[in-house]
C-alpha positions in Angstrom: -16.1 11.7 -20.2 -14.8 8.9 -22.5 -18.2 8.0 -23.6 -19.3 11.9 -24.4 -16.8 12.3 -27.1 -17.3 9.2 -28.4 -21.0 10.0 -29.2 -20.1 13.4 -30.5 -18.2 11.2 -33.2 -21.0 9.1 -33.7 -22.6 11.4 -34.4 -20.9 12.7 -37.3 -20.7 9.7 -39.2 -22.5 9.6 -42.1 -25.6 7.2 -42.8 -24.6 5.3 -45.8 -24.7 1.6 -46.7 -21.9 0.8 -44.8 -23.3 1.7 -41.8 -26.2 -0.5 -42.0 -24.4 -3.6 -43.2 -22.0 -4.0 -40.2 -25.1 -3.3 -38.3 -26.3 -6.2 -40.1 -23.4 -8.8 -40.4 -23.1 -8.2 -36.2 -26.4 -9.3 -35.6 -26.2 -12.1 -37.9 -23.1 -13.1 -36.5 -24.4 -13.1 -33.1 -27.8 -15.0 -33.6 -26.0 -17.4 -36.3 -28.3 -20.6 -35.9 -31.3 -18.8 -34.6 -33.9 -19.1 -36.6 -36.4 -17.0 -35.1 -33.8 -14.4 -34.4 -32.2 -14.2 -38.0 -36.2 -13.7 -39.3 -36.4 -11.0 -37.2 -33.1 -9.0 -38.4 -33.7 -9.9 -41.7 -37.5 -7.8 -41.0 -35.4 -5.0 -39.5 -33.4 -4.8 -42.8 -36.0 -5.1 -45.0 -38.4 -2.6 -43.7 -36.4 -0.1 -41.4 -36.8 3.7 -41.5 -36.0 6.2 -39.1 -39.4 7.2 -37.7 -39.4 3.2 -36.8 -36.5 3.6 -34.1 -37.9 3.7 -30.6 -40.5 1.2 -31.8 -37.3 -1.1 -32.7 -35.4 0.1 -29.7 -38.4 -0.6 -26.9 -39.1 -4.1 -28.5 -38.0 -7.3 -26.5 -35.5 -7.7 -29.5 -32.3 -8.3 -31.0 -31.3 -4.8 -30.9 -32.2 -4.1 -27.4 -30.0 -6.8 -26.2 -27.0 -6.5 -28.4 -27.0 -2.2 -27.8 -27.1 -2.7 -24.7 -24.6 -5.0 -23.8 -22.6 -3.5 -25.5 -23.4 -0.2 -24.0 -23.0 -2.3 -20.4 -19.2 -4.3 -21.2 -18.1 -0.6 -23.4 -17.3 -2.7 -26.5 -16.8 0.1 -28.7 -16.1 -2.2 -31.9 -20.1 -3.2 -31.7 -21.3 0.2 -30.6 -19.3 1.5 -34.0 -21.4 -1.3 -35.5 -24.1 0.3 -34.3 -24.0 3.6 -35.2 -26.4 4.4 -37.8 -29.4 3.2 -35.5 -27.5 5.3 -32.3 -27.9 8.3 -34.5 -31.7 7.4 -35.6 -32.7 7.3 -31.8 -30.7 10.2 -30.5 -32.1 12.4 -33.6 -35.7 10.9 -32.6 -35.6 12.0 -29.1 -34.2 15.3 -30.0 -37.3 15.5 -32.3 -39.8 14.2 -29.6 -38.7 16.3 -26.6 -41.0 18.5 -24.7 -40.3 20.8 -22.2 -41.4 18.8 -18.5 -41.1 19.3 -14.5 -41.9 16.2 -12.0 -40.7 12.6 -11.0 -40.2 10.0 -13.5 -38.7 6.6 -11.9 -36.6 3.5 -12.9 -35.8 0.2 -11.1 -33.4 -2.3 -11.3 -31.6 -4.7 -9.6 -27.8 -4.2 -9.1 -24.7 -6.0 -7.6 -24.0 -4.5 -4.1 -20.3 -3.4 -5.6 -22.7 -0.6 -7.6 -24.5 0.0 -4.9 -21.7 0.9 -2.6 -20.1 3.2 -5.7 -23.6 5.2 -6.0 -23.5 5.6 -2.1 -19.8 6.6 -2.3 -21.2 9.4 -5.0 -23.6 11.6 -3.3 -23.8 15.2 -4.2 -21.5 14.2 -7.3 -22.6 14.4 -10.8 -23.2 10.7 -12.8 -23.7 10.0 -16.8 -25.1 7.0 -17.7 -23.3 5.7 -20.8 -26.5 4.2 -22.4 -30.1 5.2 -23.7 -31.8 5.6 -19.9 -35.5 4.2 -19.6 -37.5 5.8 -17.0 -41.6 5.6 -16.0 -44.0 7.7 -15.0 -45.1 5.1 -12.9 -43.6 4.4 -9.5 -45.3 1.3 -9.3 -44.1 0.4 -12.6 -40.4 1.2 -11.2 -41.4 -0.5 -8.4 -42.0 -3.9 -10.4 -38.7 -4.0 -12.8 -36.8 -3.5 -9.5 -37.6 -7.0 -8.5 -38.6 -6.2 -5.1 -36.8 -8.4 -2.9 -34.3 -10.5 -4.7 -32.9 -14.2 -3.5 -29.8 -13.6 -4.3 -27.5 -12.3 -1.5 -25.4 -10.5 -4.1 -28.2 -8.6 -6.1 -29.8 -5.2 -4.5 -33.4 -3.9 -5.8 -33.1 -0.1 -6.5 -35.7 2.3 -7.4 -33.8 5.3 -8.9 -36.3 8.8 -8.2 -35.3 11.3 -10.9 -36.6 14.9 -10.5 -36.9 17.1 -13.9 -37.3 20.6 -14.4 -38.6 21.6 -17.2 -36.6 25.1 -17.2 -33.2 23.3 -17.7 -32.0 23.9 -21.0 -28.3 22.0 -22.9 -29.3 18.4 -21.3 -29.1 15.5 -23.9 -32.0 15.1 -25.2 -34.8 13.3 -23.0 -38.9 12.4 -24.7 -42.2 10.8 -23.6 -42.3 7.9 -26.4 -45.0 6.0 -24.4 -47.1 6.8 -27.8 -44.2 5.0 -30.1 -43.5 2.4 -27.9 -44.5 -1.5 -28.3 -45.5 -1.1 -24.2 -47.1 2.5 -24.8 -49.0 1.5 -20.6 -45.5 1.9 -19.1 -45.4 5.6 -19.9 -41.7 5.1 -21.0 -39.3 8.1 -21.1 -36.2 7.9 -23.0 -33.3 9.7 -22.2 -30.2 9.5 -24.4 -27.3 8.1 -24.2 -24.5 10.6 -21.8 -26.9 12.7 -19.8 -26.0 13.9 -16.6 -27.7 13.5 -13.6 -26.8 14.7 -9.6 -26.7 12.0 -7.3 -28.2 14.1 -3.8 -28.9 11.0 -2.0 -29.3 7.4 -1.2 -31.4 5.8 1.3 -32.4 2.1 2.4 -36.5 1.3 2.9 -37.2 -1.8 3.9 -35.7 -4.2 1.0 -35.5 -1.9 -1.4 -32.5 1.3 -1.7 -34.1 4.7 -3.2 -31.5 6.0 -5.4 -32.0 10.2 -5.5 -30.8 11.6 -8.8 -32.2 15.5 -10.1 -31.2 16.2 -14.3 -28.7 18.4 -14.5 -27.4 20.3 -17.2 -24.1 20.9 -15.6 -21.0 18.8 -14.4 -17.8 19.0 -12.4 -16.2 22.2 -14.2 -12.7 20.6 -14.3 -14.5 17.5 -16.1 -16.2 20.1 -18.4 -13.8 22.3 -19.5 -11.5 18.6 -20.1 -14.4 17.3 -22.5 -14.9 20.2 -24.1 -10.5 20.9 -25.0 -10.7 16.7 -26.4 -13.6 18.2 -28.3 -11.5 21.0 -30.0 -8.6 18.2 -30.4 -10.6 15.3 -31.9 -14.0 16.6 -33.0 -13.2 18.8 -36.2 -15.7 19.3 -39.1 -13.2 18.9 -41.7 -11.7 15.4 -40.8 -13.2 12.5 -42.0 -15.4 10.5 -39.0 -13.5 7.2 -39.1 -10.3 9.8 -38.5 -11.9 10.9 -35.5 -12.8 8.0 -34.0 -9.2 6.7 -34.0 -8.1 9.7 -32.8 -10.7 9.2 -29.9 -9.6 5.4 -29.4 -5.9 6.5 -29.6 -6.4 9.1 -26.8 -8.5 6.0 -24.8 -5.4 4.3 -25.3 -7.0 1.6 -27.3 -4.3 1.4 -29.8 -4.8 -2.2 -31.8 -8.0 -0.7 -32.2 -7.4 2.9 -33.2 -4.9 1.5 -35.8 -7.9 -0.9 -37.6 -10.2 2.4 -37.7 -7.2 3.9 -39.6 -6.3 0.8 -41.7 -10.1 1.0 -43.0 -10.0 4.7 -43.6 -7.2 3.8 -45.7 -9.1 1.6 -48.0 -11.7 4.1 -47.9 -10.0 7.3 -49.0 -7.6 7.1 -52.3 -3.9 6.9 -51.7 -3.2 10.8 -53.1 -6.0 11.8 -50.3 -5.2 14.6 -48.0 -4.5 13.1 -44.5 -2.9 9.8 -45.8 -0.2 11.5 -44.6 -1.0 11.7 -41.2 -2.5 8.4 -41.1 0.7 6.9 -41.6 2.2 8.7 -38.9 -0.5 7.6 -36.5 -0.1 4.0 -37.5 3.6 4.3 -36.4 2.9 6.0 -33.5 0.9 2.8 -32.5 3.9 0.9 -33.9 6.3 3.0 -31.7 4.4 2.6 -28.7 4.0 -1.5 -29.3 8.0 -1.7 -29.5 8.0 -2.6 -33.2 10.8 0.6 -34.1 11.4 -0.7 -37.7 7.7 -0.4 -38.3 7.2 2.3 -36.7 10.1 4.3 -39.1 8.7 2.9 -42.2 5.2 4.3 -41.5 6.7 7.5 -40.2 9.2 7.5 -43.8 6.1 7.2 -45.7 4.1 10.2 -43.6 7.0 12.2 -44.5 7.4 11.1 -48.3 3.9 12.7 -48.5 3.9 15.6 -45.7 7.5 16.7 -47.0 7.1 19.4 -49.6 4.8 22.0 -47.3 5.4 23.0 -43.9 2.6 22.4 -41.9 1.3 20.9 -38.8 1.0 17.9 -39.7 4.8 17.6 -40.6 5.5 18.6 -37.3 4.0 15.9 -35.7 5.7 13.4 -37.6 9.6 15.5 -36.8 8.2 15.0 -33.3 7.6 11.6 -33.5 10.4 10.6 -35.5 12.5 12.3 -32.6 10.3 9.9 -30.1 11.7 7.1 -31.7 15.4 8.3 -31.9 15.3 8.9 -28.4 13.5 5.3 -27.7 16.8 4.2 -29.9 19.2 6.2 -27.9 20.6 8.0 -31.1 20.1 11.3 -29.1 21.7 13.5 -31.7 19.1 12.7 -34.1 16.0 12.7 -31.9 17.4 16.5 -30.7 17.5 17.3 -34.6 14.4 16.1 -35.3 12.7 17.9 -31.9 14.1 21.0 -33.1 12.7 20.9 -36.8 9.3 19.9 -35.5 10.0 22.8 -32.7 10.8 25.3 -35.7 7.7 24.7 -37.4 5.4 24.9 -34.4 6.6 28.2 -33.3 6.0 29.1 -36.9 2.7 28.5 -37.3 1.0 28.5 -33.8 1.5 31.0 -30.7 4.5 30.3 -28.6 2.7 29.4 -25.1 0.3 26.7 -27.6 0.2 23.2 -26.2 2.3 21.2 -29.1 5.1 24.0 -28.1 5.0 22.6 -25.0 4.6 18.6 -26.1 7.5 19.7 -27.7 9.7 21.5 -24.8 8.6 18.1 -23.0 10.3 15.9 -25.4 13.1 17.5 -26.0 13.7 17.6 -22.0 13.4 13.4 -22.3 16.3 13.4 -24.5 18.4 15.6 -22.0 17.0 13.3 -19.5 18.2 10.9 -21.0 21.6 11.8 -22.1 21.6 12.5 -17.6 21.8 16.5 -17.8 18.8 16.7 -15.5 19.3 20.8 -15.0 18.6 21.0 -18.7 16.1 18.9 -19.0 14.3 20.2 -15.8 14.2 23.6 -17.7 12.1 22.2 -20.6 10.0 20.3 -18.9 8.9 23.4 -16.7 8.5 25.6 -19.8 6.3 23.5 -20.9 4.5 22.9 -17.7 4.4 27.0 -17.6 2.5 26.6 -21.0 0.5 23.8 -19.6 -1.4 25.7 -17.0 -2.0 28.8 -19.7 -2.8 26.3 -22.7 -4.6 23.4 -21.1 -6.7 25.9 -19.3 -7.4 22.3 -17.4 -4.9 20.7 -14.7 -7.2 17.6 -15.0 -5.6 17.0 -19.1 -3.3 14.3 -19.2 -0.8 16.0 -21.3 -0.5 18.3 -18.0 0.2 14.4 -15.8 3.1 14.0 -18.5 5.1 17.0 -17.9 4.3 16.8 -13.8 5.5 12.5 -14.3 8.5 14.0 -16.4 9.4 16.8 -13.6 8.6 13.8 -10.8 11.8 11.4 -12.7 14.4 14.3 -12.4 14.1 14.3 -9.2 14.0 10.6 -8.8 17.6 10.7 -10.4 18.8 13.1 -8.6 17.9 11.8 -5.4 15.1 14.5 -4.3 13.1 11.3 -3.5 9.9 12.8 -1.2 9.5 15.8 -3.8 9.6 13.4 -6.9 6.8 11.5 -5.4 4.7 14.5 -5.0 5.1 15.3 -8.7 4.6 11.3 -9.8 1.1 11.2 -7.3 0.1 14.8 -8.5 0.3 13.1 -12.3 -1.4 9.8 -11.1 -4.5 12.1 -9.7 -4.9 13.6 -12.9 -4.1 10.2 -14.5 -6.8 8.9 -12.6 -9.7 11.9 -13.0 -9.0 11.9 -16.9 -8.0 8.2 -18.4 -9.6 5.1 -18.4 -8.9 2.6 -15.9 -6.6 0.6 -18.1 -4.5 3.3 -19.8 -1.3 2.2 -20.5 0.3 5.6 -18.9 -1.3 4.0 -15.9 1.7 1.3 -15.8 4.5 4.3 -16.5 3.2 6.1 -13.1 2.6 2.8 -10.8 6.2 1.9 -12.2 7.5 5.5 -11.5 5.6 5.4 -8.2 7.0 2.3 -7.0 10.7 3.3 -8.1 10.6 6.3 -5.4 9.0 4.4 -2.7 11.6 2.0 -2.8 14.0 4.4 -3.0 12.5 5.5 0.4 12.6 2.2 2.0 8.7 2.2 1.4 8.9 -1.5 0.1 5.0 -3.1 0.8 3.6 0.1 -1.0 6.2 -0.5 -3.9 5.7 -3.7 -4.6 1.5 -2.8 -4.6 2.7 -0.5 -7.0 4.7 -3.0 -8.8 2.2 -5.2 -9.6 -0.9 -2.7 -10.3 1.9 -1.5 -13.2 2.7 -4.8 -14.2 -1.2 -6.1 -14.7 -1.6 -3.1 -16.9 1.1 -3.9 -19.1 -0.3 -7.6 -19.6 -3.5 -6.0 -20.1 -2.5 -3.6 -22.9 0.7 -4.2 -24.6 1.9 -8.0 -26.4 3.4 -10.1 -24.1 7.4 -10.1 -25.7 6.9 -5.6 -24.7 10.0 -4.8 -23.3 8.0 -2.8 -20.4 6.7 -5.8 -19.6 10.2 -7.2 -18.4 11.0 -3.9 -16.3 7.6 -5.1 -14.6 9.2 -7.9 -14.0 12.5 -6.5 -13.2 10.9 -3.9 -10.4 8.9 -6.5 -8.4 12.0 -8.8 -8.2 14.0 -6.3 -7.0 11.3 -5.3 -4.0 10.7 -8.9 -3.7 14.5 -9.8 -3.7 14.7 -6.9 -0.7 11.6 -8.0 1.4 13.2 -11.4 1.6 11.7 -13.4 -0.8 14.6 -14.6 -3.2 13.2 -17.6 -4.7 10.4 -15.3 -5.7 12.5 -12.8 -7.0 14.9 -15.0 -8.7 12.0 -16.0 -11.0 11.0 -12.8 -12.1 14.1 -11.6 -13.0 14.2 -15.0 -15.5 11.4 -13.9 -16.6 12.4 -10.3 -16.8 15.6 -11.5 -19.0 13.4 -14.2 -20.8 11.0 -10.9 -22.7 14.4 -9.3 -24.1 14.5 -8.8 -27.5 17.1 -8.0 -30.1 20.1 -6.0 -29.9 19.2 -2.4 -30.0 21.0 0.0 -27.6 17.9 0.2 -25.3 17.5 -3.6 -24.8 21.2 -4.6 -24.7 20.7 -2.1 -21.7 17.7 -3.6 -20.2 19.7 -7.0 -20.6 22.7 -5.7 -19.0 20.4 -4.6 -16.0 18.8 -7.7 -15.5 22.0 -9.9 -15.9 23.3 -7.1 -13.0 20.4 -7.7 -10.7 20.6 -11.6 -10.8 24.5 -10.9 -9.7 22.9 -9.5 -7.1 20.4 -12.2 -6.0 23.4 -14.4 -6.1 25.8 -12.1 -4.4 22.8 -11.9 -1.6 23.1 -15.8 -1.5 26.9 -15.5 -1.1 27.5 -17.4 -4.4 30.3 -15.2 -5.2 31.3 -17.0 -7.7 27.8 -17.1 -9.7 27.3 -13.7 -8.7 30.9 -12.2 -10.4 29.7 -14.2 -13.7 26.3 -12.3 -13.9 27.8 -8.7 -13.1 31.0 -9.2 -15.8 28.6 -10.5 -18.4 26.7 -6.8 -17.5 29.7 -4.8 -17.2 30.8 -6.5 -20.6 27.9 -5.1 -22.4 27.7 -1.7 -20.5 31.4 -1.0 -21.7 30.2 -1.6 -25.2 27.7 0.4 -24.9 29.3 3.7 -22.8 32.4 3.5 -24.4 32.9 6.9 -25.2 31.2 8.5 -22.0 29.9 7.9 -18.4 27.2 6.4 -17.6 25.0 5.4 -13.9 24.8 2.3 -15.3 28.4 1.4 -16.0 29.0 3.3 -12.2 26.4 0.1 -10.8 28.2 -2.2 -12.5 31.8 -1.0 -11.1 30.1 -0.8 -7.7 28.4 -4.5 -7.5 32.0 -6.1 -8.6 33.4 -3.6 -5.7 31.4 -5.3 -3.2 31.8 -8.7 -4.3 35.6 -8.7 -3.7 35.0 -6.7 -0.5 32.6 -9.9 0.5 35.9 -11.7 -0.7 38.0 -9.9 1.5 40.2 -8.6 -2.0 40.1 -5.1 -0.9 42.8 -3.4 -2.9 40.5 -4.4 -5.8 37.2 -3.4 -4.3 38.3 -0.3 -3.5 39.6 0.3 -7.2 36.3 -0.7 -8.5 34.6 1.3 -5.9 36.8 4.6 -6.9 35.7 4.5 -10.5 32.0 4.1 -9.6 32.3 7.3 -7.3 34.7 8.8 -10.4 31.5 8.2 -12.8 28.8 9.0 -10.3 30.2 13.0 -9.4 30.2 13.5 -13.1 27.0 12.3 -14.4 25.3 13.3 -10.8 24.7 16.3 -9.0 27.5 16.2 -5.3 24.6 15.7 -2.8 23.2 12.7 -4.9 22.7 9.3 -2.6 24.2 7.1 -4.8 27.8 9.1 -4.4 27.0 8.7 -0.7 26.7 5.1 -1.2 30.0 5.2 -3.1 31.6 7.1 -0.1 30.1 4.8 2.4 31.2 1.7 0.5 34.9 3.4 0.4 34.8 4.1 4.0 33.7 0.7 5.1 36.6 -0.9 3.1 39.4 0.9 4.7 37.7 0.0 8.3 38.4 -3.7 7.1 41.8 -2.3 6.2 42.4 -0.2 10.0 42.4 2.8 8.1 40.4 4.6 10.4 40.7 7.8 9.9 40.6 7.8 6.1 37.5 5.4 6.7 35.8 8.3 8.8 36.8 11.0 6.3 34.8 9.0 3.6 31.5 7.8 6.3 31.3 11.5 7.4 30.9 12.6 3.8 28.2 10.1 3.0 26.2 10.7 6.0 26.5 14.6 5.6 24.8 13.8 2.0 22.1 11.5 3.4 20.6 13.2 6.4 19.9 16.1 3.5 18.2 13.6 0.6 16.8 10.6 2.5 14.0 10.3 5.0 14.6 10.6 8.8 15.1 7.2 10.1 16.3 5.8 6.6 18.2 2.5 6.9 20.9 4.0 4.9 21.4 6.5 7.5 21.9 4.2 10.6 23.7 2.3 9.0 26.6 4.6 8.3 25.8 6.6 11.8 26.4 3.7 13.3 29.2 2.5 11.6 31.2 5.8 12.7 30.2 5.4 16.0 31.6 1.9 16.2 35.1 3.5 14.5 35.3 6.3 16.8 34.8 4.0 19.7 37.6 2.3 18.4 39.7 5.3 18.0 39.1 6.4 21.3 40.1 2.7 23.3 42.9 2.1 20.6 41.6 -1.4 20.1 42.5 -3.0 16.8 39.1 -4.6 15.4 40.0 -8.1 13.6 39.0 -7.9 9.7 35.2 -9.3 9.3 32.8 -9.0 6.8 29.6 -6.6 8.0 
């Protein structure tokens, strides 16, 4: 899908000089030293026209193997290099093509990894993300597929491609046996994104016959996907380099989106039009890479220019200005800015559009995240009502946001089986619409592996975990604060699946990518000092562990002054349960009343965490004989956890058999001596 839209930008940018001399300094820069080689480009430049492209292009040459490769590794930066010769040979073949029925064939040799993906795609549609040489000569076909191979990893293939002439809207395909430098091969070119159906493959002798019929059709979810990302990136009035960071941005290849619109910048002058929105997408990048000053100078400057006229444009930047508030936990200012860009939006566009319902989504994050999950569950499914009229598509990703944002209420508020339907309906779509290495991939797997561990599913959390976490080192600079919630996540599974020293080190690590002193990472640092209290706590270190959770609770006061928060609720628990290990129970239950004080405010009554507060209560006053009081509180708990956990959840037995062991008690009037469970 990627590749379709990227040529439909391609396509649109315009021939001029500059075009051809980063053409030229690429293949310089890559033959540097070759004599022979640098000749040759310096022929190409010298005497190139159009009409001499599929000459060029079939030659054993520099521009064969450079294309190419870069077609094969999806290096975008030299297939932008590219582009003026891309857009020769796709106009060429448009030119050349005739109407034609029958088989044309190609072979190869591939790994037995591809192999095993073309057999796993029969009766599916494929697009090959290159310029496709075939023959009309199976024998021909038969000889570039190597035959037999010696090496065990290598397969020969002989792809059979039936044409019908009658099929109109196919990329363009041409006979160019006449133009080309091997004009006995009978080559036909097809360009660059066509689609073929795979119907079958089949093993003869050494070789695998690959069975693929030209289709001008595709998977209709995948169709109508490309062509909305057409209306939202390819538009006739905005200039090409625009585009293609607008493409790159939606790829999420954001270092590279933001050089596209550094050099439009230097392109266009500085009273241009859309320098406005440029700046705003340069911080958006800058949001997105953690760097919030930036990121608000960019976004001050979009406005400086986008100010005076309400338009769509302005919009966008209110809307991302409130992104960034609400990154910043200054929620009042993130909800003023959400409702200016809101105001505009509803203006100008119809009320079920999609950027009314980007916005509905983000104001529901900041009642997310000020922990009024009934509000913020009503925005997020206005917009997911808007979603399914707008989007037209369930496969678009903006759909996988609001079904991810739906997915965390209900991870807070303990609905844990439902919130991973939502998160693993988003990570489908995720998957069907994204490249492999999209950064929202790392906010699902984390999201993902949050629930499952909330259900006790730790080996398929921690999987989770770490698929999230190589993401992140893939995509984001290594001091990201994300990165350290990786961190954080997989030391907590690790920490639970009995493997502290591993854990231990990961939450160093997790502590060590902390930056600054913003509200969100004093947070993040008051977490991670609360989970090595933990580790140490699980050690019985009380002693090291009561330093780590007041050096949390410290900052968590500072920060929740003025009004409850889950977080200072953990903090109040973990130093409950420390001086229960200590056997100081007066004081663990007073820290254990103002955890379950906090959490029946800021949570709905059947949440598991106020269980958990409940059962810790009621397992202090069994230390303390208070039986009755103890089963009053246990009863409470378990009434809440056999209606939000899993059947068979630890959590459960645990307290139902902690109040069977009471009531035995109760009933044989035996005094238990004080012990630590």
């Amino acid at each position: 899908m990627w590749f379709q839209l990227l040529l439909q930008v391609l396509l649109r940018m315009p021939p001029n000089e500059n075009a051809r001399n980063d053409m030229r300094n690429e293949c310089e820069r890559a033959y540097r030293g070759n004599v022979v080689e640098l000749a040759k480009i310096d022929e190409f430049f010298r005497t190139y026209s159009p009409e001499d492209c599929i000459r060029w292009y079939t030659k054993d040459s520099f521009i064969y193997r450079l294309l190419n490769k870069a077609f094969r590794t999806e290096n975008i930066d030299i297939i932008f290099k590219f582009r003026f010769f891309i857009v020769d040979l796709h106009d060429a073949l448009k030119k050349l093509h005739q109407p034609f029925t029958g088989i044309l064939w190609r072979g190869q040799t591939i790994s037995v990894a591809e192999l095993q993906i073309l057999k796993e795609s029969k009766d599916k549609f494929v697009s090959v993300n290159t310029f496709f040489s075939t023959t009309k000569s199976s024998n021909d076909a038969l000889s570039f597929s190597g035959e037999v191979t010696d090496s065990p990893r290598l397969i020969s293939v002989v792809f059979e491609i039936d044409v019908n002439e009658h099929l109109y809207d196919t990329e363009p395909f041409a006979d160019i046996s006449h133009l080309s430098t091997m004009p006995k091969e009978g080559e036909v070119l097809f360009a660059m994104n066509t689609i073929f159906r795979l119907t079958d493959v089949e093993q003869c002798g050494s070789i695998w016959t690959v069975y693929l019929t030209l289709s001008n059709d595709s998977e209709q979810s995948l169709k109508s996907l490309v062509d909305h990302f057409k209306k939202e990136i390819i538009q006739e009035q905005m200039p090409p380099l625009l585009m293609l960071g607008e493409f790159l941005w939606k790829m999420g290849e954001h270092n590279r989106a933001e050089r596209y619109y550094r050099m439009l910048l230097r392109e266009i002058s500085p009273s241009h039009e859309i320098v406005g929105k440029i700046y705003n997408n340069i911080g958006l990048i800058a949001m997105e890479g953690g760097k919030s000053r930036e990121a608000m100078h960019y976004f001050n400057e979009a406005l400086r220019l986008q100010e005076s006229t309400e338009t769509l444009d302005l919009a966008e930047t209110y809307s991302n200005i409130a992104l960034l508030y609400d990154m910043k936990e200054e929620t009042k200012q993130a909800m003023s800015y959400n409702e200016k860009s809101l105001k505009i939006r509803l203006r100008l566009l119809p009320h079920d559009h999609v950027l009314v319902a980007v916005t509905y989504n983000n104001i529901g994050m900041v009642h997310f995240h000020q922990h009024d999950y009934e509000k913020a569950l009503t925005y997020f499914e206005k917009s997911r009502s808007i979603d399914c009229i707008a989007l037209g598509s369930s496969d678009h990703f903006d759909h996988a946001t609001t079904l991810s944002n739906i997915g965390l209420v209900h991870l807070e508020q303990g609905h844990y089986e439902l919130a991973l339907q939502f998160l693993k309906e988003a990570l489908a779509i995720r998957e069907h619409s994204l490249p492999a290495q999209h950064p929202q991939f790392a906010e699902t797997y984390n999201n993902i592996g949050s629930t499952q561990e909330q259900l006790g599913e730790l080996n398929e959390a921690l999987a989770m975990f770490e698929r999230g976490l190589e993401v992140r080192l893939a995509t984001l600079r290594p001091e990201h604060p994300e990165i350290a919630e990786s961190y954080n996540n997989l030391a907590n599974v690790l920490e639970t699946l009995g493997r502290p020293d591993e854990a231990l080190a990961n939450y160093f690590k997790a502590l060590k990518n902390i930056y600054g002193t913003s509200p969100k990472a004093m947070r993040s640092r008051a977490l991670y000092f609360n989970n090595i209290g933990e580790h140490f706590s699980d050690e019985e270190n009380f002693v090291e562990a009561l330093k780590y959770h007041q050096k949390a609770l410290r900052i968590r006061l500072r920060l929740f002054s003025r009004k409850k928060d889950p977080d200072l609720a953990m903090s109040y628990n973990n130093i409950g349960l420390l001086f229960y290990y200590q056997y100081e129970f007066k004081k663990a239950l007073r820290y254990h009343f103002r955890a379950l004080a906090i959490r029946r405010e800021v949570h709905q009554p059947e949440h598991p965490l106020v269980a958990l507060s409940l059962f810790n209560i009621g397992l202090v006053y069994f230390e303390t004989n208070e039986y009755e009081t103890s089963l009053d509180y246990l009863r409470q708990a378990l009434d809440i956890e056999t209606r939000t956990l899993p059947a068979g959840h630890k959590r459960i037995k645990n307290t139902t058999e902690l109040i069977t062991l009471i009531t035995q008690k109760v009933a044989k009037k035996i005094k238990p001596p004080t012990k630590k469970l």
